[in-house]
C-alpha positions as CSV (number, residue, x, y, z in Angstrom):
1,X,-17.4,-83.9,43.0
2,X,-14.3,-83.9,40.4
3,X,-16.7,-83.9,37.6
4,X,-18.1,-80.6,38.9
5,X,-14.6,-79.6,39.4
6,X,-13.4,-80.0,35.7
7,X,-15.4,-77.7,34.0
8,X,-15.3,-74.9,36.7
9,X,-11.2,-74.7,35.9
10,X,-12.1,-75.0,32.1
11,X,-14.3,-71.9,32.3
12,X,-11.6,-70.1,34.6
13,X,-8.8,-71.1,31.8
14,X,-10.9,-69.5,28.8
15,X,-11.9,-66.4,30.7
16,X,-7.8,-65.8,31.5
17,X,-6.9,-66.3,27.7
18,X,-9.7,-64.0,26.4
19,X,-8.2,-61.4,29.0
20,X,-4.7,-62.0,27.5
21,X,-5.8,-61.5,24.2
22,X,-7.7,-58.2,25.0
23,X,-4.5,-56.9,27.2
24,X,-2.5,-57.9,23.7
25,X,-4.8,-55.9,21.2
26,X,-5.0,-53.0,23.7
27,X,-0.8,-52.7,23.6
28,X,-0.6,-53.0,20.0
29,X,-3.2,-50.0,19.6
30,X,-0.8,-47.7,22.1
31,X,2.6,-49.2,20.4
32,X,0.9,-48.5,16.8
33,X,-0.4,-44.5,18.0
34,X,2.4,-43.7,19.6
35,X,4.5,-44.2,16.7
36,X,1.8,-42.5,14.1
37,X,1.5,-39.5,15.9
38,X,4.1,-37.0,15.8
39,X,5.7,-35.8,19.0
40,X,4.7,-38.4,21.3
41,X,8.4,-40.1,21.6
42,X,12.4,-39.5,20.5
43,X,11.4,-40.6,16.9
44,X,8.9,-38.8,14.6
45,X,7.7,-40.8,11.5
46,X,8.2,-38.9,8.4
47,X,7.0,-39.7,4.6
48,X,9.2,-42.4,2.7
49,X,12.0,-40.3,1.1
50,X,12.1,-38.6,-2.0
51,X,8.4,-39.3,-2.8
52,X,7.6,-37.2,-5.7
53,X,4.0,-36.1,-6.5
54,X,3.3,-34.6,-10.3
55,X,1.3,-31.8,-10.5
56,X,-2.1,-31.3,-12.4
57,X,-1.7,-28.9,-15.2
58,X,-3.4,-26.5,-13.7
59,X,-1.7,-24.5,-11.3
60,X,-4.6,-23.5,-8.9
61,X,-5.0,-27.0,-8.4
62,X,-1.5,-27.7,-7.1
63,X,-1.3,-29.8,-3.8
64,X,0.1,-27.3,-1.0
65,X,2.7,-28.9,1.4
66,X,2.9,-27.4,5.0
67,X,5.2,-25.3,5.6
68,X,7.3,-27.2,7.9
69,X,7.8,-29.8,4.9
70,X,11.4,-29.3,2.8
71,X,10.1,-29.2,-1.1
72,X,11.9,-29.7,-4.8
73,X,9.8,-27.6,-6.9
74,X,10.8,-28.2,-11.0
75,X,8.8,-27.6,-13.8
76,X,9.1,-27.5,-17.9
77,X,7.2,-25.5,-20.3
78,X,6.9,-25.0,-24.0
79,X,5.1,-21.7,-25.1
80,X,4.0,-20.7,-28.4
81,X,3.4,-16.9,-28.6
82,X,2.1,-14.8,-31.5
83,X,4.8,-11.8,-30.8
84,X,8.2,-12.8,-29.4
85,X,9.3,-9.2,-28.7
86,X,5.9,-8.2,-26.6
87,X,6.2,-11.7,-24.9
88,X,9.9,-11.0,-23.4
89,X,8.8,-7.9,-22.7
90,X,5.7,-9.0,-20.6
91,X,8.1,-12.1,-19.3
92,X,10.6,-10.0,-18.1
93,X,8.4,-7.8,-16.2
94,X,6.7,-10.8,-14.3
95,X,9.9,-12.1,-13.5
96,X,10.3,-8.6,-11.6
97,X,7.2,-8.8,-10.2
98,X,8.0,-12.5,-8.6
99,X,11.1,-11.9,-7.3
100,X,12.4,-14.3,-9.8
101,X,16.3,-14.9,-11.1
102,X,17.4,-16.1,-14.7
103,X,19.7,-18.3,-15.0
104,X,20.4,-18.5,-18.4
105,X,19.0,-17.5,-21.6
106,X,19.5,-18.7,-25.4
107,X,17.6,-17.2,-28.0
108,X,18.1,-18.4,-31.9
109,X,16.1,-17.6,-34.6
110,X,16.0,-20.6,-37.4
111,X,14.1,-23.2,-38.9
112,X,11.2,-20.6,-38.9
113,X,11.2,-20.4,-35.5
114,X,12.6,-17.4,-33.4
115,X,12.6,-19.4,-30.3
116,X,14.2,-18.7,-26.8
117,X,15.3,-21.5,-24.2
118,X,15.2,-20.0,-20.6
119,X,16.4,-21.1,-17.1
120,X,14.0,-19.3,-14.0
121,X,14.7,-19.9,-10.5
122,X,12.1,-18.2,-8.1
123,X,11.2,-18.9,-4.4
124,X,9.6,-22.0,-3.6
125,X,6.3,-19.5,-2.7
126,X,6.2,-17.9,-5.7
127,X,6.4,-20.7,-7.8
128,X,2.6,-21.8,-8.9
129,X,2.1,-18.5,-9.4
130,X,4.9,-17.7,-11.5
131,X,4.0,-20.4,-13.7
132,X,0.3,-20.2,-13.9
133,X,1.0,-16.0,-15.0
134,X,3.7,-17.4,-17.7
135,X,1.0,-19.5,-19.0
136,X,-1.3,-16.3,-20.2
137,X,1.5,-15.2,-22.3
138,X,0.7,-17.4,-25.2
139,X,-0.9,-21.6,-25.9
140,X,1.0,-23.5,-23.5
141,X,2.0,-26.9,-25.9
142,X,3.6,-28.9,-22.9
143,X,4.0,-28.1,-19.2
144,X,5.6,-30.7,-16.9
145,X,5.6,-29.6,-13.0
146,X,6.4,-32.0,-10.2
147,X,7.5,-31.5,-6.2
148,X,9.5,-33.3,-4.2
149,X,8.8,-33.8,-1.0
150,X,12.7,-34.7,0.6
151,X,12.0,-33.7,4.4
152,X,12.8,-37.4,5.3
153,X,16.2,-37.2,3.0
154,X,17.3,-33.9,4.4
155,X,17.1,-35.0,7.9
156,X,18.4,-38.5,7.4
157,X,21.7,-36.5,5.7
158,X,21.6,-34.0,8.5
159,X,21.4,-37.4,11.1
160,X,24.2,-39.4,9.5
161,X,26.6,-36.4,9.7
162,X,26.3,-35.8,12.7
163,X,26.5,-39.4,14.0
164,X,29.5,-40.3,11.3
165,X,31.3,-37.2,12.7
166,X,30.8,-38.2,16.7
167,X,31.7,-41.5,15.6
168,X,35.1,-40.2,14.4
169,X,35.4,-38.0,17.1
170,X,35.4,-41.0,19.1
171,X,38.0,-43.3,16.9
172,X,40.4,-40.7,17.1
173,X,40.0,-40.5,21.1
174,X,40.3,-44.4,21.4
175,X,43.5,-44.0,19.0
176,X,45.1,-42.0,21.2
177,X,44.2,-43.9,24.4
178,X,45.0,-47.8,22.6
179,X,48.6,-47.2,20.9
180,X,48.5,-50.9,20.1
181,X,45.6,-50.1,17.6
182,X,46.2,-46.8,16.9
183,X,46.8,-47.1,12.8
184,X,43.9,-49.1,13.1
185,X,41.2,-46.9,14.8
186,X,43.0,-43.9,13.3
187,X,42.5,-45.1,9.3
188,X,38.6,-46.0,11.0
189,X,38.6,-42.2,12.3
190,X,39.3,-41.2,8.9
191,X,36.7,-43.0,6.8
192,X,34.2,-42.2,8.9
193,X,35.0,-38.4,8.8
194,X,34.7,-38.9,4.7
195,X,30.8,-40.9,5.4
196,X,30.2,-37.8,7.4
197,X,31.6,-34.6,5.2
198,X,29.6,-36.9,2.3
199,X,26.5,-36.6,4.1
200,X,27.0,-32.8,5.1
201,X,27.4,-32.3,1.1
202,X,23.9,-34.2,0.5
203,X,22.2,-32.4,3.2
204,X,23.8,-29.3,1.2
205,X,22.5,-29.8,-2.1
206,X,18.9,-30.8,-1.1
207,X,19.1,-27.0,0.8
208,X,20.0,-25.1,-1.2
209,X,17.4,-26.8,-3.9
210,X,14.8,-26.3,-1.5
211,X,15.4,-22.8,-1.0
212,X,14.8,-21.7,-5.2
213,X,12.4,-23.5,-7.7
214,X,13.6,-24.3,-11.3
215,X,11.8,-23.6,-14.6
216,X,12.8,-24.4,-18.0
217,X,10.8,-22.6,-20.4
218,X,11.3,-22.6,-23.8
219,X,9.3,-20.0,-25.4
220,X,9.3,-19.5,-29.5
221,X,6.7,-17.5,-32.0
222,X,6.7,-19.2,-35.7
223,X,7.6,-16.3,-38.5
224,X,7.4,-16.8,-42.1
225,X,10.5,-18.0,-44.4
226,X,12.1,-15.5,-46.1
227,X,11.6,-14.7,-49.8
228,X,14.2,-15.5,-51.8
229,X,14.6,-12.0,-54.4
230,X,17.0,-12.0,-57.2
231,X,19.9,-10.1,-55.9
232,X,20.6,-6.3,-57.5
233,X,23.8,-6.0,-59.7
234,X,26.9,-5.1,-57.9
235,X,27.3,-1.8,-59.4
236,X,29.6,-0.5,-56.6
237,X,32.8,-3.0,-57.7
238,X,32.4,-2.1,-61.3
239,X,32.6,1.6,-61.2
240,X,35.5,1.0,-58.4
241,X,37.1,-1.1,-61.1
242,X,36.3,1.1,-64.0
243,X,37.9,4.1,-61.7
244,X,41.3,1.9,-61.2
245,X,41.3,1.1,-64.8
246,X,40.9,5.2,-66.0
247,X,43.6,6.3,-63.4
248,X,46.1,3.5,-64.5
249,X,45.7,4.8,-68.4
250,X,46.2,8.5,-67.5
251,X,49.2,7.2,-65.7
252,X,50.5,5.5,-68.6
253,X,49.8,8.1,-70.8
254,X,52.2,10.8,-68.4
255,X,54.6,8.3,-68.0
256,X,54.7,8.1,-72.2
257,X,54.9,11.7,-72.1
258,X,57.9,12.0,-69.9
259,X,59.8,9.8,-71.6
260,X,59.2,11.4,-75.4
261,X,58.6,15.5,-74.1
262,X,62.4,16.2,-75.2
263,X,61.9,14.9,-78.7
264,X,58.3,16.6,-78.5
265,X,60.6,19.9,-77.6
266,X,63.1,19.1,-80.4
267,X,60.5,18.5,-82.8
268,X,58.5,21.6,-82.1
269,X,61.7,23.6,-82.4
270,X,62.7,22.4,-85.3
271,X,59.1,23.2,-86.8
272,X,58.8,26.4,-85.8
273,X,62.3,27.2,-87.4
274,X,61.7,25.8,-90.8
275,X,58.7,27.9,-90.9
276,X,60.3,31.2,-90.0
277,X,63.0,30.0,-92.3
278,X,60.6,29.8,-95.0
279,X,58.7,33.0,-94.3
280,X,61.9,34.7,-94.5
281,X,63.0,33.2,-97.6
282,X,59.8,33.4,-99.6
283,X,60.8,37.6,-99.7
284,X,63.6,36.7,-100.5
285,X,62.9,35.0,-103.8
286,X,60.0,37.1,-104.9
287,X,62.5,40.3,-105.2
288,X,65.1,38.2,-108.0
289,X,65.3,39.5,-111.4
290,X,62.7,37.9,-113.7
291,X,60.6,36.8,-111.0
């Protein structure tokens, strides 16, 4: 009889532990969906922070994010254009047409290059397609474009604020009920505020770089040295020299006459005298006896 026993409870022990393990796998797969899907519980699982993606050269081809998602958008560009002139031109008018802003602008023209090094900030939306219509402007030599994807981050900054700041709410409300440890929970109150206006800064900065898109484009057209001609004479100075020198000799030449006109006077007196003196006297002599 007990050896009919035995292996009736044996067969009843493995059916329960094959149960067990089914009842086991069967929590794991609810514990494992329930924290995949999004809006089942308190806590929503969101992509690791800061994961950056680089975009494929070509901007039709650029991942789209939902629009739910908080995004970085920064690209770089080099452009080589055949006429710089019609390229701002054309640039400056698809800016308009984007809604784009410039930031800054430096434009040098050396090294025979007359190149131009531009910041763009447009709206996140407007982006790809801003890029992609700067890229028909000339031969693209390097573009560089890569998203961020810093959902996770902004709302980890957002959640730290505000839990930082309740938690120094709540220091400063136990400093004023303990007076024992009131230097102590106050100096705690004060920290924590700093952690939370900290956070509240970050949460900032990632906004506001969500809400514009950067470009740096640096856009140049190659032009020909210059040919070095032998420079004309400077005939200007020379006649402007020649000019002081003539005035300074007819000044020198008035100044000699002022200071000699009264012997001038004296001796043209005194010539005109001995001539009249001799006209009278030649008469004179001619009308003698034995002339």
């Amino acid at each position: 009889m007990k050896r009919l026993l035995y292996p009736a409870l044996l067969g009843l022990a493995l059916a329960g532990c094959a149960q067990a393990e089914k009842d086991d796998r069967a929590a794991a797969q609810e514990t494992e969906s329930s924290t995949v899907q999004p809006g089942s519980g308190a806590a929503t699982s969101y992509p690791s922070p800061a994961a950056t993606s680089g975009l494929p050269a070509q901007t039709a081809g650029l991942t789209q994010h939902p629009a739910n998602r908080s995004v970085i958008y920064h690209g770089e560009m080099s452009l080589r254009v055949d006429d710089f002139e019609q390229a701002t031109d054309r640039l400056e008018a698809l800016l308009n047409r984007h809604g784009a802003v410039l930031g800054t602008a430096h434009e040098t023209r050396a090294n025979g290059q007359h190149q131009q090094n531009l910041t763009i900030k447009v709206k996140p939306e407007q982006f790809r397609a801003l890029v992609s219509a700067i890229g028909k402007l000339g031969r693209i030599e390097r573009k560089d474009v890569e998203s961020s994807d810093v959902t996770a981050d902004l709302l980890a900054a957002r959640d730290s604020a505000s839990a930082k700041q309740t938690a120094a709410t709540r220091a400063r409300q136990q400093a004023a009920a303990t007076p024992g440890r009131s230097a102590e929970l106050t100096t705690r109150a004060g920290q924590l505020q700093e952690a939370a206006e900290d956070a509240r800064a970050i949460a900032k900065s990632l906004g506001v770089q969500t809400q514009w898109a950067t470009l740096t484009l640096h856009l140049y057209q190659l032009v020909p040295d210059e040919e070095t001609t032998e420079p004309l004479p400077a005939y200007g100075p020379q006649f402007a020299a020649a000019f002081v020198r003539g005035g300074s000799a007819l000044l020198s030449t008035l100044v000699v006459l002022t200071n000699i006109w009264p012997l001038a006077l004296l001796g043209g007196v005194s010539y005109w005298a001995m001539r009249r003196w001799r006209r009278v006297a030649s008469p004179a002599r001619s009308e003698q006896p034995g002339a």
